[in-house]
C-alpha positions as CSV (number, residue, x, y, z in Angstrom):
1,X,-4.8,52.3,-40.1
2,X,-3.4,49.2,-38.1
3,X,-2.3,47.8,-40.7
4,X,-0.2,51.0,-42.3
5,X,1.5,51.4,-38.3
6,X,2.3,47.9,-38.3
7,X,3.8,48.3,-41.6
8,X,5.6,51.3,-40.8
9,X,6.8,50.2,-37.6
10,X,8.5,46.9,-39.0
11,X,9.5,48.5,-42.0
12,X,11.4,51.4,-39.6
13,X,12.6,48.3,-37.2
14,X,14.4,46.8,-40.2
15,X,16.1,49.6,-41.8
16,X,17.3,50.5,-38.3
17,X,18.3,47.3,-37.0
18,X,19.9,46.0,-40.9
19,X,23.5,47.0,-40.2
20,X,25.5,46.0,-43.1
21,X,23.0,46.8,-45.5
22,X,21.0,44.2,-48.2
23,X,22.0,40.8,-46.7
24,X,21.6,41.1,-42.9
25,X,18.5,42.9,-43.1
26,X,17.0,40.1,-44.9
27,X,16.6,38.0,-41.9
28,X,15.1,40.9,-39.9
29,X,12.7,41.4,-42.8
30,X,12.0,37.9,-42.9
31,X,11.0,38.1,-38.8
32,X,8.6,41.0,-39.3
33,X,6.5,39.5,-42.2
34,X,7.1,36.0,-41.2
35,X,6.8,35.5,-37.6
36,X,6.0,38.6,-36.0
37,X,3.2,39.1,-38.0
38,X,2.0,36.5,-40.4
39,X,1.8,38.6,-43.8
40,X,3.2,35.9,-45.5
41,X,4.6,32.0,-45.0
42,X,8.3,31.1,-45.2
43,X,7.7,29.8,-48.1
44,X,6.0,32.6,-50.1
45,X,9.2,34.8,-48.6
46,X,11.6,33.0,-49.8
47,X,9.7,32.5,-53.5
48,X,9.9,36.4,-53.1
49,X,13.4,36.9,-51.8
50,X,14.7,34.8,-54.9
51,X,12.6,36.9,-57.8
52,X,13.8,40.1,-55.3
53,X,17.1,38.9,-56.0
54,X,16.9,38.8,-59.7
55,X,16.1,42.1,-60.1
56,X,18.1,45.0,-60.1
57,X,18.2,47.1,-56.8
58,X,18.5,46.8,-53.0
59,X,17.2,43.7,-52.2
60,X,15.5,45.1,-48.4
61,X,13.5,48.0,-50.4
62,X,12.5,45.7,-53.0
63,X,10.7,43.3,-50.1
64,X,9.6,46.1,-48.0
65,X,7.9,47.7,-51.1
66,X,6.0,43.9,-52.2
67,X,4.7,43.6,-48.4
68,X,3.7,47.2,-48.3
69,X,2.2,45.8,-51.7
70,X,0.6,42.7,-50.5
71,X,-1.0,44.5,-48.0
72,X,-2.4,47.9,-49.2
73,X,-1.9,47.9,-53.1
74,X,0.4,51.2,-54.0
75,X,-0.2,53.3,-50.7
76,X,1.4,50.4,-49.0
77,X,4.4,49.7,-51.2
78,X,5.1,53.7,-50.8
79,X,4.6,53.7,-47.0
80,X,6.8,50.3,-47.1
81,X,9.4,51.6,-48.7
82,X,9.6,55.2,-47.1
83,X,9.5,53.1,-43.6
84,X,12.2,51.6,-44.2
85,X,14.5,54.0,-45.8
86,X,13.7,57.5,-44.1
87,X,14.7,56.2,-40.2
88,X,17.9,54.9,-41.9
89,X,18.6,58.0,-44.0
90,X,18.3,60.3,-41.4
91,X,20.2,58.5,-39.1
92,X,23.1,58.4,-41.3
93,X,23.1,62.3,-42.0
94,X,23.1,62.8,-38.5
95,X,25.5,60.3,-37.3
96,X,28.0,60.7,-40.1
97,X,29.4,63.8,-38.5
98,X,30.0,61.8,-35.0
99,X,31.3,59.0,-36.5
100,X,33.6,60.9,-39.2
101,X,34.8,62.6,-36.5
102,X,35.9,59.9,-33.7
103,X,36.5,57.3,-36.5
104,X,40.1,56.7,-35.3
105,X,38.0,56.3,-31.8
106,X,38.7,52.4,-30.5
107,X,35.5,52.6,-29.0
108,X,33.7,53.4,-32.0
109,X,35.9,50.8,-34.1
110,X,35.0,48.2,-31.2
111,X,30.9,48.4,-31.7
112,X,31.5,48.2,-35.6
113,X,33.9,45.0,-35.1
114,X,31.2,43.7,-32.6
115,X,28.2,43.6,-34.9
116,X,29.9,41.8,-37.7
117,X,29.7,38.4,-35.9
118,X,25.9,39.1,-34.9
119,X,25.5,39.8,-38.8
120,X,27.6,36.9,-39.6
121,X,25.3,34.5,-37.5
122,X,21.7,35.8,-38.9
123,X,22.9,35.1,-42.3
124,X,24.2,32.0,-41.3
125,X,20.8,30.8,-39.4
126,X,18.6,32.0,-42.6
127,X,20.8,30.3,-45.1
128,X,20.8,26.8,-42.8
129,X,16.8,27.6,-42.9
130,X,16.6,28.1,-46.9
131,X,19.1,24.9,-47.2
132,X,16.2,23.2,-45.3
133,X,13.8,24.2,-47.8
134,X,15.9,23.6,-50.6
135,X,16.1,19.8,-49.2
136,X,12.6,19.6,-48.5
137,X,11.2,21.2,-52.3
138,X,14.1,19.5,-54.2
139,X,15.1,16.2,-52.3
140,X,18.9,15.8,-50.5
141,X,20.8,15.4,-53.8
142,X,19.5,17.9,-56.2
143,X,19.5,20.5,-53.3
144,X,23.4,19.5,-52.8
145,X,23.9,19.6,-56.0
146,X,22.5,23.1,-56.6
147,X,24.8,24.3,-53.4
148,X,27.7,23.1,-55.1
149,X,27.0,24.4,-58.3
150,X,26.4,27.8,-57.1
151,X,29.4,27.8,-55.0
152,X,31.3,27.1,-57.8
153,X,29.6,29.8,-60.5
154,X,29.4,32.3,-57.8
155,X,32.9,31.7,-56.2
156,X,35.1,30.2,-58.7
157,X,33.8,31.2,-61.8
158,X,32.8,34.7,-61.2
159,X,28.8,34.8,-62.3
160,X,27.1,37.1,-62.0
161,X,24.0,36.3,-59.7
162,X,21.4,37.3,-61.4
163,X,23.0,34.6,-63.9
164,X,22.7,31.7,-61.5
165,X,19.0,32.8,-60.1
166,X,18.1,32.6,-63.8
167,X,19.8,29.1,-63.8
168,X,18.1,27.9,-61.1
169,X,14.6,29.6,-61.7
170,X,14.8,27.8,-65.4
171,X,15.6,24.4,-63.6
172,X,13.0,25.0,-61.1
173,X,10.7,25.4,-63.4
174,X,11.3,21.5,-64.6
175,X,12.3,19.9,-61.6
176,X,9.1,17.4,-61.0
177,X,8.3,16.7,-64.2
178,X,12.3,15.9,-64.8
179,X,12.0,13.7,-61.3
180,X,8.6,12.5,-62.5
181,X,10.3,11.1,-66.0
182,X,13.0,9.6,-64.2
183,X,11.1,7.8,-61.6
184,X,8.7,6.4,-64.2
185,X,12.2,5.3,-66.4
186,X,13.0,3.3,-63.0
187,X,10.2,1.9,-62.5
188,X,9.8,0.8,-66.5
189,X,13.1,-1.0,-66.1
190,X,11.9,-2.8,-62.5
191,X,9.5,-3.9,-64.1
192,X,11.1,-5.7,-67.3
């Protein structure tokens, strides 16, 4: 039963606290099951957080359903899940009468305008932690490289990302054996 309050409790702490939706509840998820309480490593979470992000769907119910998942089978993917979206739900049905109705408020338009910066900064923090990764798992340039390319497909071009996950799942798949070859074709001509 520990287990299913913890769950429940984190689960209800992110869909609460994830103002802005998908993206900026991704960090808060990543704190519950990461550092708070250990369900899984940084690494497993972001392995997860990039499959999550292949698939179709909000990305926070898709990770609150695998840890419910991880850690109680299908119980715990429901209980996941319904944590994490009920609080939120209900909270919206009730608020949206308050907020439709003083929405030319300055007050309320203040306390909107000041959580987009907080958003703006957890985003920011996990994508300088990923880009770590990145660095670590596929060495300075390659990492680089991937950031620029996705910039560019995402920004420019107009991919769709679910297109560039793909990409980069397909390349992942390849990477040391590709690094492998090349450092062996190096050291071949060193040699000669």
């Amino acid at each position: 039963m520990k287990t299913y309050w913890e769950l429940s409790a984190a689960m209800a702490r992110t869909g609460i606290l994830g103002y802005g939706g998908g993206p900026s509840t991704v960090p808060l998820i990543r704190y519950e099951a990461v550092i708070r309480y250990g369900w899984v490593t940084d690494e497993e979470f972001g392995d997860v957080l990039a499959i999550a992000n292949a698939l179709p769907g909000p990305i926070a119910t898709k990770l609150a359903a695998y840890l419910g998942y991880r850690l109680k089978k299908g119980p715990g993917a429901l209980m996941g899940i319904l944590a994490h979206i009920l609080p939120s739900s209900i909270a919206m049905i009730a608020l949206y009468a308050f907020i439709n109705f003083f929405s030319t408020s300055p007050i309320i338009k203040g306390m909107i305008a000041a959580v987009v910066p907080v958003v703006a900064i957890m985003l920011a923090q996990m994508c300088y932690e990923f880009g770590e990764k990145a660095v670590k798992g596929l060495g300075i340039y390659a990492a680089l490289s991937f950031i620029l390319v996705s910039f560019v497909l995402l920004q420019l071009v107009n991919v769709h990302p679910a297109i560039v996950i793909i990409i980069a799942l397909a390349y992942g798949s390849i990477h040391f054996r590709l690094v492998a070859r090349l450092k062996g074709t190096r050291a071949k001509k060193g040699d000669e």
